[in-house]
The first five atom37 places (N, CA, C, CB, O) and aatype in JSON, in Angstrom:
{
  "aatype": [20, 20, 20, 20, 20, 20, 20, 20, 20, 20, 20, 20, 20, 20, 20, 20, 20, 20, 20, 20, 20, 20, 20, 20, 20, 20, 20, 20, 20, 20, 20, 20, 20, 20, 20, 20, 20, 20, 20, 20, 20, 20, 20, 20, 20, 20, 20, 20, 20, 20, 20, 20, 20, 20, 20, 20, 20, 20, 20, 20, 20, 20, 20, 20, 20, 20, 20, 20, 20, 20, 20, 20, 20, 20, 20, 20, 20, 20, 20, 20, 20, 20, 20, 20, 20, 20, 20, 20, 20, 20, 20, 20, 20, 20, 20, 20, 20, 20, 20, 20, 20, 20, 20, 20, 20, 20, 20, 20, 20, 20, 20, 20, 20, 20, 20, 20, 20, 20, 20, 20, 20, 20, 20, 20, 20, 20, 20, 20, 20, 20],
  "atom_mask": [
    [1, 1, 1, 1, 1],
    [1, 1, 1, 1, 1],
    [1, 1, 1, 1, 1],
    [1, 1, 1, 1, 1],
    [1, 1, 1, 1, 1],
    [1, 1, 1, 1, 1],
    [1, 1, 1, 1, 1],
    [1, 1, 1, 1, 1],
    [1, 1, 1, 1, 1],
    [1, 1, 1, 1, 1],
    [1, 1, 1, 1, 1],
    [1, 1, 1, 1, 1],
    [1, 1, 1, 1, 1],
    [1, 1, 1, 1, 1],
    [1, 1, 1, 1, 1],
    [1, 1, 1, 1, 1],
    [1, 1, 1, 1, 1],
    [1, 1, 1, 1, 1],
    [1, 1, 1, 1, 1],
    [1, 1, 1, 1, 1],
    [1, 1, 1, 1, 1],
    [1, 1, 1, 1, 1],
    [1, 1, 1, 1, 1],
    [1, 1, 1, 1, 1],
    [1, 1, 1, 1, 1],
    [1, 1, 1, 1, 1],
    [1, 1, 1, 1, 1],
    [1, 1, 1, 1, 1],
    [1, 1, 1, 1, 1],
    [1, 1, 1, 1, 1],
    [1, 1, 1, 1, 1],
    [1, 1, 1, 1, 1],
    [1, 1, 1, 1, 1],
    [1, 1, 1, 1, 1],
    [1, 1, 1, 1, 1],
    [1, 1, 1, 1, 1],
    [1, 1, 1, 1, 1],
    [1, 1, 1, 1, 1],
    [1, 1, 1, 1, 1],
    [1, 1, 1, 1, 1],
    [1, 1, 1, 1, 1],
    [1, 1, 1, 1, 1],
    [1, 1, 1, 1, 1],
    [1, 1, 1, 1, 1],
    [1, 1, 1, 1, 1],
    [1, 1, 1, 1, 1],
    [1, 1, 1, 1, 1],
    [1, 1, 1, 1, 1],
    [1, 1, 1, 1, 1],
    [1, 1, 1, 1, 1],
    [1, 1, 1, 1, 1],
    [1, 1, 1, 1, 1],
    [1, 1, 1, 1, 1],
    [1, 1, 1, 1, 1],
    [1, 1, 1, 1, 1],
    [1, 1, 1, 1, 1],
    [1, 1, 1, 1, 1],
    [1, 1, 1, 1, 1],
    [1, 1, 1, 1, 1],
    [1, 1, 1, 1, 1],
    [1, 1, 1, 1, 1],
    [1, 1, 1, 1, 1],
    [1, 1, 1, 1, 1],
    [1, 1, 1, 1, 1],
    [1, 1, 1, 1, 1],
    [1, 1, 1, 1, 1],
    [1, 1, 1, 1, 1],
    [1, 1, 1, 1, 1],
    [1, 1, 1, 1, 1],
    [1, 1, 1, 1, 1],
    [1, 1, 1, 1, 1],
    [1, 1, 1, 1, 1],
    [1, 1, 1, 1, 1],
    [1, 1, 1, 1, 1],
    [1, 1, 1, 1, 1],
    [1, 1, 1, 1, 1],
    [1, 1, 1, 1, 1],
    [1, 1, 1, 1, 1],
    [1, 1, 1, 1, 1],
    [1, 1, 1, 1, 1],
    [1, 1, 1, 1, 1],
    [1, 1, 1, 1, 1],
    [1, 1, 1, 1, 1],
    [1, 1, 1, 1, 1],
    [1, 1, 1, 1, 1],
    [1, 1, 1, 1, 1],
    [1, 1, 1, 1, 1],
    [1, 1, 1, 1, 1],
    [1, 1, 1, 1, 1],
    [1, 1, 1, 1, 1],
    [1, 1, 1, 1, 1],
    [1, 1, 1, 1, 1],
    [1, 1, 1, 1, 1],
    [1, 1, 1, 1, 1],
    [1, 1, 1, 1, 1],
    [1, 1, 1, 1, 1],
    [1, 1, 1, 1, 1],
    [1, 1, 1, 1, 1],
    [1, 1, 1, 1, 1],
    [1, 1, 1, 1, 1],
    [1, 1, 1, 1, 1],
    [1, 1, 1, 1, 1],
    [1, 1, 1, 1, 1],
    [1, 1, 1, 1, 1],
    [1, 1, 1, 1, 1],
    [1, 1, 1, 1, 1],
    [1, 1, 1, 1, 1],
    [1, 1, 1, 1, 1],
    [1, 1, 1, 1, 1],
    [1, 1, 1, 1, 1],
    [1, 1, 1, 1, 1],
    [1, 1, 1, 1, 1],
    [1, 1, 1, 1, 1],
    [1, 1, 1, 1, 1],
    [1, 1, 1, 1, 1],
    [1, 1, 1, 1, 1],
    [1, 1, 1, 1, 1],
    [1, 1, 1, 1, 1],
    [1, 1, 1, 1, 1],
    [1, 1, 1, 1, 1],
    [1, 1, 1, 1, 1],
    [1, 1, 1, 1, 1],
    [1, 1, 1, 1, 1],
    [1, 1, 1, 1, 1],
    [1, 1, 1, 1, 1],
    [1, 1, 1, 1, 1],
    [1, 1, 1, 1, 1],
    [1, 1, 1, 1, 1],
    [1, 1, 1, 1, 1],
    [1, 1, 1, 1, 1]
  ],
  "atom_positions": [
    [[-3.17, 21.77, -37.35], [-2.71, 22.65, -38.41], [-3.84, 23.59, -38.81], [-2.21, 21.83, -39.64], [-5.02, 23.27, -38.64]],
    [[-3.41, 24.92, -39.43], [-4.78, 26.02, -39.81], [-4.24, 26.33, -41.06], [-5.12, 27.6, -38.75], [-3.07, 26.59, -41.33]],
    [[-5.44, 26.25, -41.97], [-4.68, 26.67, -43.51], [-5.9, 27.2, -44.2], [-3.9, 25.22, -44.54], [-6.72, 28.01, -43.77]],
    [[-5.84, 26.45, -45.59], [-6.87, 26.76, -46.69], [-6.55, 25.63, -47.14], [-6.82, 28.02, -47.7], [-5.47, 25.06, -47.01]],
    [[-8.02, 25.08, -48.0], [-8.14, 23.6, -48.7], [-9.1, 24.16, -50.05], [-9.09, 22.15, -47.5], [-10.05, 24.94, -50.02]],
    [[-8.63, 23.62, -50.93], [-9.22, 23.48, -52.27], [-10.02, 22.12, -52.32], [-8.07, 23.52, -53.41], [-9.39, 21.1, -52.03]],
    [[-11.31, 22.01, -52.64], [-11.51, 21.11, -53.14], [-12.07, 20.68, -54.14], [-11.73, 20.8, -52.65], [-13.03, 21.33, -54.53]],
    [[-11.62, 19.31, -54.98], [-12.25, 19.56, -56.24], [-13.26, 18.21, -56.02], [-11.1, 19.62, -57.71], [-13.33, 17.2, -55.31]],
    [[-14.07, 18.96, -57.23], [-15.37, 18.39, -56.52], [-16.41, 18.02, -58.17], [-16.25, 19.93, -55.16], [-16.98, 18.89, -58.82]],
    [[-16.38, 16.57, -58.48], [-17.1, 16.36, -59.81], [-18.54, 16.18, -59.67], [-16.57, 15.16, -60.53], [-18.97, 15.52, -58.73]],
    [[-19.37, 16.72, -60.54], [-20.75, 16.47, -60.38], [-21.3, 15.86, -61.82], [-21.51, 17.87, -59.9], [-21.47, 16.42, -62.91]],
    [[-21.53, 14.39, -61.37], [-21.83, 13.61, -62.54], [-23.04, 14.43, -63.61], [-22.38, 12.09, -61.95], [-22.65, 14.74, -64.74]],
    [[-24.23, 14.69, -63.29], [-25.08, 14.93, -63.68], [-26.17, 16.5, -63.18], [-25.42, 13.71, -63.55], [-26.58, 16.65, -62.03]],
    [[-26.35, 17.13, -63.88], [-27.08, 17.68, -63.43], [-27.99, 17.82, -62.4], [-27.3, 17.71, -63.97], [-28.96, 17.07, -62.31]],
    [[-27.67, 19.13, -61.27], [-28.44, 18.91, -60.87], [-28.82, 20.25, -59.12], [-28.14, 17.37, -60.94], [-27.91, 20.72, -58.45]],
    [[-30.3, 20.5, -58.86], [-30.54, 21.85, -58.63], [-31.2, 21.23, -56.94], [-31.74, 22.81, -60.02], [-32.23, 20.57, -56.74]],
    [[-30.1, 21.76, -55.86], [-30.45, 21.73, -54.74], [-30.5, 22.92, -53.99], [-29.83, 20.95, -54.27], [-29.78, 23.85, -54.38]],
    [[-31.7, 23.21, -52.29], [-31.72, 24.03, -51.76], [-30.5, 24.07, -50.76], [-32.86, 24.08, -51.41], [-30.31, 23.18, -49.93]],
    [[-29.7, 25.14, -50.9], [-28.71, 25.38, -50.39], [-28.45, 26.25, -49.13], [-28.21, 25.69, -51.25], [-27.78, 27.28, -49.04]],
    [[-29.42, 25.33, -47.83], [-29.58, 26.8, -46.87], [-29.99, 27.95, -47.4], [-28.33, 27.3, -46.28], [-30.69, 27.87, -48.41]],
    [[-29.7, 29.08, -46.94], [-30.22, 30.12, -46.98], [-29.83, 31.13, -48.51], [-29.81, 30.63, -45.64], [-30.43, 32.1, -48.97]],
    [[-28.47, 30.34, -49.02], [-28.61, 30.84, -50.45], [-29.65, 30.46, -51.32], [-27.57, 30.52, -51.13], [-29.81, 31.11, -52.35]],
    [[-30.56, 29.3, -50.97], [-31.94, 29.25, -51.31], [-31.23, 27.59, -52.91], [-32.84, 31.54, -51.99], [-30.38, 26.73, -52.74]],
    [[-31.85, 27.79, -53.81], [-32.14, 26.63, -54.94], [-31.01, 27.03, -56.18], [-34.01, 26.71, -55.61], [-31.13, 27.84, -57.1]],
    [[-29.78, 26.06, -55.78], [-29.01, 26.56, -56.99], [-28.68, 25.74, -57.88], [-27.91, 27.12, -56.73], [-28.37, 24.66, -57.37]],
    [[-28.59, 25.76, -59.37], [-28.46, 24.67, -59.77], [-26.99, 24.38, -60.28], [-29.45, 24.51, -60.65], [-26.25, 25.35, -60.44]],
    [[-26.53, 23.17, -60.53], [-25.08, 22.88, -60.88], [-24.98, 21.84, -61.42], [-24.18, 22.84, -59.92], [-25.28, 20.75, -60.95]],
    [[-24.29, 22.21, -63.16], [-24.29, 21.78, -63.78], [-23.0, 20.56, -63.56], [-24.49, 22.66, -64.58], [-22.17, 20.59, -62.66]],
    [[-23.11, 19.32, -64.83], [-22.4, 18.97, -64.53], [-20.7, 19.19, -65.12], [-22.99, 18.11, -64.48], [-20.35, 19.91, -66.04]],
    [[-20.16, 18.63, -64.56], [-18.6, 19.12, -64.66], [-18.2, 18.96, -63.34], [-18.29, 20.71, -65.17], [-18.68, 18.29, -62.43]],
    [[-16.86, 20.0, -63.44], [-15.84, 19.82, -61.71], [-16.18, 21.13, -61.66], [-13.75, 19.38, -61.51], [-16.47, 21.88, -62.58]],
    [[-16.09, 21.39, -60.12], [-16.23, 22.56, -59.04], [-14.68, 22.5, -57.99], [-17.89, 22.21, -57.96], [-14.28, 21.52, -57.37]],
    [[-14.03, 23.91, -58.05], [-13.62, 23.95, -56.8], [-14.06, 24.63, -55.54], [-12.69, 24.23, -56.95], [-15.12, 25.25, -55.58]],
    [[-13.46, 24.58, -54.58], [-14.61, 25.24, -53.53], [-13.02, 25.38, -52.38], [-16.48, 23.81, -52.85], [-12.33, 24.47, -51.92]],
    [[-12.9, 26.82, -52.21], [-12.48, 27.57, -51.0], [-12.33, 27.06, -49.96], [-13.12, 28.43, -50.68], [-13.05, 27.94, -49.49]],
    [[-12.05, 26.4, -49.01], [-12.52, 27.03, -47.74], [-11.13, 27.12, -46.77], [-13.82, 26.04, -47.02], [-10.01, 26.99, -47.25]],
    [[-11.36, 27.37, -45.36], [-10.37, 27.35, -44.13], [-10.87, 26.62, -43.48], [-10.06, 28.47, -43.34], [-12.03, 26.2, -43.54]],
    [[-9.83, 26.3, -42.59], [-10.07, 26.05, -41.06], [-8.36, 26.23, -40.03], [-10.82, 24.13, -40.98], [-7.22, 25.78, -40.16]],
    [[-9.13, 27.25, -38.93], [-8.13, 27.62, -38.11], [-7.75, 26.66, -37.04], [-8.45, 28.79, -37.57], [-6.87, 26.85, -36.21]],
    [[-8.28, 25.92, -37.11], [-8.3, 24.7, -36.35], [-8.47, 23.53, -36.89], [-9.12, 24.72, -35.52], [-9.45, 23.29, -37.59]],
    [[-7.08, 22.23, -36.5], [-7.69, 21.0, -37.37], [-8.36, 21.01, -38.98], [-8.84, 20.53, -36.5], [-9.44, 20.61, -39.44]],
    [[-7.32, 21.6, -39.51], [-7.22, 21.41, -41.11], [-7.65, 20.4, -41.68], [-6.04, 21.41, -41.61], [-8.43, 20.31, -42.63]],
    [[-6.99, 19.4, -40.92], [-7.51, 17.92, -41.27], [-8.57, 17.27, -40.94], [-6.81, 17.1, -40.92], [-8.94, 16.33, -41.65]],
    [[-9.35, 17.67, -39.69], [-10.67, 16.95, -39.38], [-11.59, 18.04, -40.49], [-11.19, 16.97, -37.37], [-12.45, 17.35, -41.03]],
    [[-11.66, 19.23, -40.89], [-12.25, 19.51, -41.5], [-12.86, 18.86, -43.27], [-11.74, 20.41, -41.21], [-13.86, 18.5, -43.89]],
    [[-11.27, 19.07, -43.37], [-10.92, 18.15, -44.51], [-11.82, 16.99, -44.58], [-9.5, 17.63, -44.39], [-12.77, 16.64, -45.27]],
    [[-11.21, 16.57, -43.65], [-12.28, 15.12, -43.56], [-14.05, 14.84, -43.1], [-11.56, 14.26, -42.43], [-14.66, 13.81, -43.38]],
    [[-14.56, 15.85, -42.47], [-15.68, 15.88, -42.44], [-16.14, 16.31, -43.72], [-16.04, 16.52, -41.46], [-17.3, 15.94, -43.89]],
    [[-15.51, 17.16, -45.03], [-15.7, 17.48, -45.76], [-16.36, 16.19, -46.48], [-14.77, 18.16, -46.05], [-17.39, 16.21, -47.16]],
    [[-15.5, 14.98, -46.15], [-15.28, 14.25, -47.42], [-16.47, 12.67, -46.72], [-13.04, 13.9, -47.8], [-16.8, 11.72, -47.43]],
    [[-16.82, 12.84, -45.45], [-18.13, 12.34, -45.04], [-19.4, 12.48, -45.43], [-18.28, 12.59, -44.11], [-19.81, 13.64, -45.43]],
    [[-20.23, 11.55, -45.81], [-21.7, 11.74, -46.32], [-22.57, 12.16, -45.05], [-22.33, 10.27, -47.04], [-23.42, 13.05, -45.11]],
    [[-22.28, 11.42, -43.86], [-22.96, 11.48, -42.69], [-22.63, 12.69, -41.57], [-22.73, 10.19, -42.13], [-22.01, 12.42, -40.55]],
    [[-23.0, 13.77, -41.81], [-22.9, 14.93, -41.16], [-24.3, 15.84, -40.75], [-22.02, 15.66, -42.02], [-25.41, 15.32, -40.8]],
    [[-24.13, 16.95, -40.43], [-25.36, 17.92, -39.87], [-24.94, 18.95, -41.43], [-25.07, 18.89, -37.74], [-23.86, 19.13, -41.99]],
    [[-25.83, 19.29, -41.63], [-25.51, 20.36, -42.9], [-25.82, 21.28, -42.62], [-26.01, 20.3, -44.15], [-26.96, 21.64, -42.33]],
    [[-24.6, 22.01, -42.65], [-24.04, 23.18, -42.01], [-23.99, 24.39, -42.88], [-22.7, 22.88, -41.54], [-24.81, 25.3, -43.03]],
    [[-22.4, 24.11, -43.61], [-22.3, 25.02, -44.82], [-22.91, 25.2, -46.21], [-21.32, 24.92, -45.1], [-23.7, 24.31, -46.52]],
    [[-22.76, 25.96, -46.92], [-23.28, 25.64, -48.2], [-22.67, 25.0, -48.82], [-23.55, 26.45, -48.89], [-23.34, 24.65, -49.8]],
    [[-21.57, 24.54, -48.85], [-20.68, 23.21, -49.06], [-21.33, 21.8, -48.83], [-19.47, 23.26, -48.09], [-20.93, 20.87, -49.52]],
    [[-22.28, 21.61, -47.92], [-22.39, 20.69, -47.08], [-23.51, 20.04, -48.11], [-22.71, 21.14, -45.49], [-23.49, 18.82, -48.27]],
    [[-24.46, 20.85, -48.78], [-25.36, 20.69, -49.38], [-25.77, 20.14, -50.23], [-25.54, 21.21, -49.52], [-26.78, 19.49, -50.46]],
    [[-24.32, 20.63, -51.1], [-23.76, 20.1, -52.64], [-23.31, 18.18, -52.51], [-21.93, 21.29, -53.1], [-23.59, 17.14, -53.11]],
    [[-22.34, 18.67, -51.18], [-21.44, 17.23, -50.9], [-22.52, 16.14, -50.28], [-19.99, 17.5, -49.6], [-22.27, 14.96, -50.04]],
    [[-23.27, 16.55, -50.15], [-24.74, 15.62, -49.5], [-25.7, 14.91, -50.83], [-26.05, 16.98, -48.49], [-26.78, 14.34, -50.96]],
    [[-24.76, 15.28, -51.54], [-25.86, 14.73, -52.73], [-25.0, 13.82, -53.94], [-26.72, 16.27, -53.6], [-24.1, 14.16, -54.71]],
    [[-25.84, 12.28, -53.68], [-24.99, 11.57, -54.89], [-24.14, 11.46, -55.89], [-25.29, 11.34, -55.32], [-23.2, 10.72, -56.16]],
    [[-24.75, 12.49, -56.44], [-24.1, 13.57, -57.92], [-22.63, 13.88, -57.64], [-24.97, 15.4, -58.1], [-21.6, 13.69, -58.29]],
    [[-22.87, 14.36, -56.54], [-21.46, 15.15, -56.31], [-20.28, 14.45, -55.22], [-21.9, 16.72, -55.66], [-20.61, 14.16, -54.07]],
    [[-19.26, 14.29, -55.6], [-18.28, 13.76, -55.04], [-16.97, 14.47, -55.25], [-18.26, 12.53, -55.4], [-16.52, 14.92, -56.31]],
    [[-16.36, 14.47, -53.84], [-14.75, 14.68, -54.16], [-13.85, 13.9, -54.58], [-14.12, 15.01, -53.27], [-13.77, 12.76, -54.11]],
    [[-12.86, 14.41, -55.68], [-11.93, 13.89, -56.32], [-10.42, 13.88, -56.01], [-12.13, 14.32, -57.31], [-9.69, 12.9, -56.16]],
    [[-9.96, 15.36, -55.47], [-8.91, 15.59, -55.11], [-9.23, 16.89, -54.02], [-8.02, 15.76, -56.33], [-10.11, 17.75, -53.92]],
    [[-8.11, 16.55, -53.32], [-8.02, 17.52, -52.2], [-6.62, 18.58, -52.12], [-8.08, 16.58, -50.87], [-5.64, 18.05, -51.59]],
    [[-6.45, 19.97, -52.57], [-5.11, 20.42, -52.17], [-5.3, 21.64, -50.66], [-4.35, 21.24, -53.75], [-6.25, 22.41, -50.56]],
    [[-4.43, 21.56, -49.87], [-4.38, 22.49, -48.85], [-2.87, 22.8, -48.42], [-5.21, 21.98, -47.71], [-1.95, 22.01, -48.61]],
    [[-2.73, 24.07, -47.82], [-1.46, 24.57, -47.29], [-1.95, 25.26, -46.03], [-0.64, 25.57, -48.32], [-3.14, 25.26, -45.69]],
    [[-0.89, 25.89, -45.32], [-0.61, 26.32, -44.01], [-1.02, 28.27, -44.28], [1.33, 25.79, -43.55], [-0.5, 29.22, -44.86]],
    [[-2.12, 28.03, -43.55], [-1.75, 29.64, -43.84], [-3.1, 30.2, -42.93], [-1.74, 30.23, -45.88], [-3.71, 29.31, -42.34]],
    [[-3.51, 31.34, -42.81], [-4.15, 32.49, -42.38], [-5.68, 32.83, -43.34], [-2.96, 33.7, -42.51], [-5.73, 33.02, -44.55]],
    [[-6.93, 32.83, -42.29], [-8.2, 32.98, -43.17], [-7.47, 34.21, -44.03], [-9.87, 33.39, -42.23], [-7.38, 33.8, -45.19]],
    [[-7.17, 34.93, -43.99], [-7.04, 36.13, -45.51], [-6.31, 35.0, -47.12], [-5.23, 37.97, -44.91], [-6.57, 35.35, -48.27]],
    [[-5.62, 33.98, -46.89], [-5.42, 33.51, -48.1], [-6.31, 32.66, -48.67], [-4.38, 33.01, -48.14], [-5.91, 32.13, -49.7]],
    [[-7.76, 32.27, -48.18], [-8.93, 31.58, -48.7], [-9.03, 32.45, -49.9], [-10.3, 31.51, -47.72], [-8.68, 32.16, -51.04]],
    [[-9.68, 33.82, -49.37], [-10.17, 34.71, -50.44], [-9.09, 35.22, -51.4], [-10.85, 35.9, -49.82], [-9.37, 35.27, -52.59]],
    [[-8.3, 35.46, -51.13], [-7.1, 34.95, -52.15], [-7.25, 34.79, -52.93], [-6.47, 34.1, -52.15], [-7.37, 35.55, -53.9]],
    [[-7.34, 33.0, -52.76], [-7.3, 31.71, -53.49], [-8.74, 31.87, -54.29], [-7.17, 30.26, -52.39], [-8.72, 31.55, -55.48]],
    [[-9.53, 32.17, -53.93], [-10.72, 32.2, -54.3], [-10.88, 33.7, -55.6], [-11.62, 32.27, -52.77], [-11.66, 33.7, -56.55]],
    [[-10.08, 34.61, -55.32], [-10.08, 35.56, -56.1], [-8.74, 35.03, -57.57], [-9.74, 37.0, -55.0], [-8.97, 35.25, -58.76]],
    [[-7.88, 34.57, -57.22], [-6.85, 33.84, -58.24], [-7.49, 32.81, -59.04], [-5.65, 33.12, -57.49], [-7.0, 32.6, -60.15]],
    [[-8.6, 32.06, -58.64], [-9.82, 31.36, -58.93], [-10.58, 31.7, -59.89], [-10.55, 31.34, -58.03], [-11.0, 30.93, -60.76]],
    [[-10.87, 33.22, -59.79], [-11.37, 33.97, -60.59], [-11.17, 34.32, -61.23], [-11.65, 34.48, -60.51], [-11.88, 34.64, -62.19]],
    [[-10.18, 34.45, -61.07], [-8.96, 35.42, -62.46], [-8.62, 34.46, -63.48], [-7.11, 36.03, -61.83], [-8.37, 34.98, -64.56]],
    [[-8.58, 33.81, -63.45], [-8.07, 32.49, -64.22], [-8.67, 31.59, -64.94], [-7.59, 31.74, -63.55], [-8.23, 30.7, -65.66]],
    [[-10.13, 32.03, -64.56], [-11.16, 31.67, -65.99], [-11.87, 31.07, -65.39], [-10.73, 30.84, -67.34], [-12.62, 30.46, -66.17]],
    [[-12.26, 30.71, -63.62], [-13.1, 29.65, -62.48], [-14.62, 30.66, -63.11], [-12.47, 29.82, -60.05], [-14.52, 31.89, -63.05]],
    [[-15.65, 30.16, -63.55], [-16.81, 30.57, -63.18], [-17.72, 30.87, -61.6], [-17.29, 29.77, -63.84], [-18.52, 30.0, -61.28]],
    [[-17.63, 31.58, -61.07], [-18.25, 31.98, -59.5], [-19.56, 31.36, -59.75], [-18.41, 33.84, -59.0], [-20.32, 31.67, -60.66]],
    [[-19.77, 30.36, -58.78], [-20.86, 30.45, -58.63], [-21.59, 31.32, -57.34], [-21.08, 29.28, -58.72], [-21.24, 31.07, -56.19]],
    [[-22.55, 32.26, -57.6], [-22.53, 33.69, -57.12], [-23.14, 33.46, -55.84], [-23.31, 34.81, -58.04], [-24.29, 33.11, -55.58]],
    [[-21.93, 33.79, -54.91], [-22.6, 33.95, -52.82], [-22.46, 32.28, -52.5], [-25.12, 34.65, -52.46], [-22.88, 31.7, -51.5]],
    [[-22.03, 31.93, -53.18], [-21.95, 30.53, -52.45], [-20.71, 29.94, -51.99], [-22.47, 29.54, -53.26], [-19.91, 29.35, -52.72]],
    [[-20.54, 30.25, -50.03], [-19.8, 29.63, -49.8], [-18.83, 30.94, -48.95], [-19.41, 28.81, -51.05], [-17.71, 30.77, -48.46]],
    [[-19.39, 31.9, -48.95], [-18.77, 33.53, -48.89], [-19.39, 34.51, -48.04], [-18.87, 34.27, -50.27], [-19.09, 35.7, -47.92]],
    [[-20.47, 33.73, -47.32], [-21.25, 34.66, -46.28], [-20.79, 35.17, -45.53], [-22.04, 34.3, -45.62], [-21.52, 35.94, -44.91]],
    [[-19.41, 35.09, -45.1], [-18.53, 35.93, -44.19], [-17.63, 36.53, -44.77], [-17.91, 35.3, -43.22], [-16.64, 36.85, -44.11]],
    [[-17.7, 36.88, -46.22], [-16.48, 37.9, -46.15], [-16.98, 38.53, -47.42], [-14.73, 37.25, -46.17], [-18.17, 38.36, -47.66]],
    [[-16.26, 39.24, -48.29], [-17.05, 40.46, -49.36], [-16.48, 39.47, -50.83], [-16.15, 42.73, -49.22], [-16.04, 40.12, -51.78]],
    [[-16.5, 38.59, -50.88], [-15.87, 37.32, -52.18], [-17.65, 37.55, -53.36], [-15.59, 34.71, -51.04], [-18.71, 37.98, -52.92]],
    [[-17.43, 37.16, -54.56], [-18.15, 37.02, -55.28], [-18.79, 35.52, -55.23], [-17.57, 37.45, -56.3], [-19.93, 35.29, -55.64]],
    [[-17.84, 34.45, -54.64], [-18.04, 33.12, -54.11], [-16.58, 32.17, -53.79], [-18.98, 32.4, -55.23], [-15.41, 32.52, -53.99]],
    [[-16.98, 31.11, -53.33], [-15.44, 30.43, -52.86], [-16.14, 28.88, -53.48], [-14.87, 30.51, -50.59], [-15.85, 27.83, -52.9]],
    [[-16.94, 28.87, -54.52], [-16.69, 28.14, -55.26], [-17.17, 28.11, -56.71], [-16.9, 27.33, -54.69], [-18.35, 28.41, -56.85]],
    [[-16.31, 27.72, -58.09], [-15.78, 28.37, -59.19], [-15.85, 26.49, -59.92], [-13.96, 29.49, -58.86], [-15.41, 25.38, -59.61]],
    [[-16.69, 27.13, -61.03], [-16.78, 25.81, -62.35], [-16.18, 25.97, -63.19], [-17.93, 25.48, -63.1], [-16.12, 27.02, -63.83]],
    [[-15.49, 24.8, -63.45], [-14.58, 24.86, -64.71], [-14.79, 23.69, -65.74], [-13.05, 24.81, -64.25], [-14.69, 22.64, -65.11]],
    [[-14.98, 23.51, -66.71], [-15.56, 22.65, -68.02], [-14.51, 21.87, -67.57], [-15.63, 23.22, -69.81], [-14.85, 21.0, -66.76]],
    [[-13.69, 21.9, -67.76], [-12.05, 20.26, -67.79], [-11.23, 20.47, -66.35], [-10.19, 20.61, -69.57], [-10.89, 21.56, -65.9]],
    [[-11.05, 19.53, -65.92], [-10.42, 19.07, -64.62], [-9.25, 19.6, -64.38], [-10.21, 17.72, -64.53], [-8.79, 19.84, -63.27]],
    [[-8.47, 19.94, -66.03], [-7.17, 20.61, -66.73], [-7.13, 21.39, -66.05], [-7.03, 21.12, -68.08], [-6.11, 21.49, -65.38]],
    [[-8.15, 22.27, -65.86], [-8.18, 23.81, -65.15], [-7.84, 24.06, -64.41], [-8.93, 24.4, -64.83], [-6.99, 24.94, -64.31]],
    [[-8.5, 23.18, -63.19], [-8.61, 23.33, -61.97], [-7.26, 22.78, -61.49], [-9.84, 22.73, -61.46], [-6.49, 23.41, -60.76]],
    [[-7.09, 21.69, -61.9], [-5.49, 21.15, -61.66], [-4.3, 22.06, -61.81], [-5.14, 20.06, -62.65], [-3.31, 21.97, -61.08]],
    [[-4.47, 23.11, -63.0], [-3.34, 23.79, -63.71], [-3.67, 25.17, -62.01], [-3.75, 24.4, -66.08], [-2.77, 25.33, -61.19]],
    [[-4.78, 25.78, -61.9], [-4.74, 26.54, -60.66], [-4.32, 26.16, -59.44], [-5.76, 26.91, -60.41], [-3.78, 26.96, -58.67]],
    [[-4.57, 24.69, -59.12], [-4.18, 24.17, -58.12], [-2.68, 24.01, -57.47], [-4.65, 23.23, -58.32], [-2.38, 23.72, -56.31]],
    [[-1.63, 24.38, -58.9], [-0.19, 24.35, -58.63], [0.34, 25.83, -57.66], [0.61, 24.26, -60.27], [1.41, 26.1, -57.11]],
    [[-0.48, 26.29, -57.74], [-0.38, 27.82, -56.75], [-0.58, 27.53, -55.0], [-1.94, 29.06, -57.3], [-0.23, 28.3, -54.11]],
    [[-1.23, 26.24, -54.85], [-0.75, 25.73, -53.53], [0.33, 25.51, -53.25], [-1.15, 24.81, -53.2], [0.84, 26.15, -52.32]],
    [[1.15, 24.41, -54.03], [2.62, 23.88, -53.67], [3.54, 24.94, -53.02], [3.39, 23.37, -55.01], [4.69, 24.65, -52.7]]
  ]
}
């Protein structure tokens, strides 16, 4: 399957890692969602997502590599890389804080992943998958 996946993503505690080449970002705590695709195998992505034991790759990879941070819920649908940024711009609109270039090195996005104080949030945006 090839789609787009939301993921939400809680970060117990504070806290400021080097993020590849976006360099030292810090992230507070609260929930994060985070963008992404895959045109291939939706689901192994998904799931490497949600592995501690990987090569760190994305700037995704960075965040999810670190104690603090864990996934909570996962939403994805069927669709075409143009509805990531989309999703990621509806993200925005809707009150997601960008955290800025992270996660977006391939396309002209402000970021493809967005903080939100209450879980409420992210859940209430998340109904735009179904």
């Amino acid at each position: 399957m090839k789609g787009i996946y939301v993921l939400i993503i809680q970060v117990s505690k504070p806290v400021a890692l080097t993020t590849g080449a976006l360099g030292e970002v810090t992230f507070k705590a609260g929930f994060y969602a985070y963008v992404g695709s895959a045109q291939n195998n939706l689901e192994l992505r998904i799931a490497r997502h949600q592995r501690r034991d990987k090569r760190l790759f994305w700037h995704i990879d960075y965040l999810l590599d670190n104690p603090k941070a864990n996934v909570v819920a996962v939403f994805y649908k069927s669709g075409g890389k143009s509805e990531e940024c989309k999703m990621a711009g509806v993200l925005e609109k809707n009150g997601g804080k960008p955290i800025k270039g992270f996660g977006c090195s391939d396309c002209h996005c402000k970021s493809h992943l967005f903080y939100g104080e209450a879980f409420q949030f992210l859940q209430t945006q998340m109904q735009l998958l179904k």
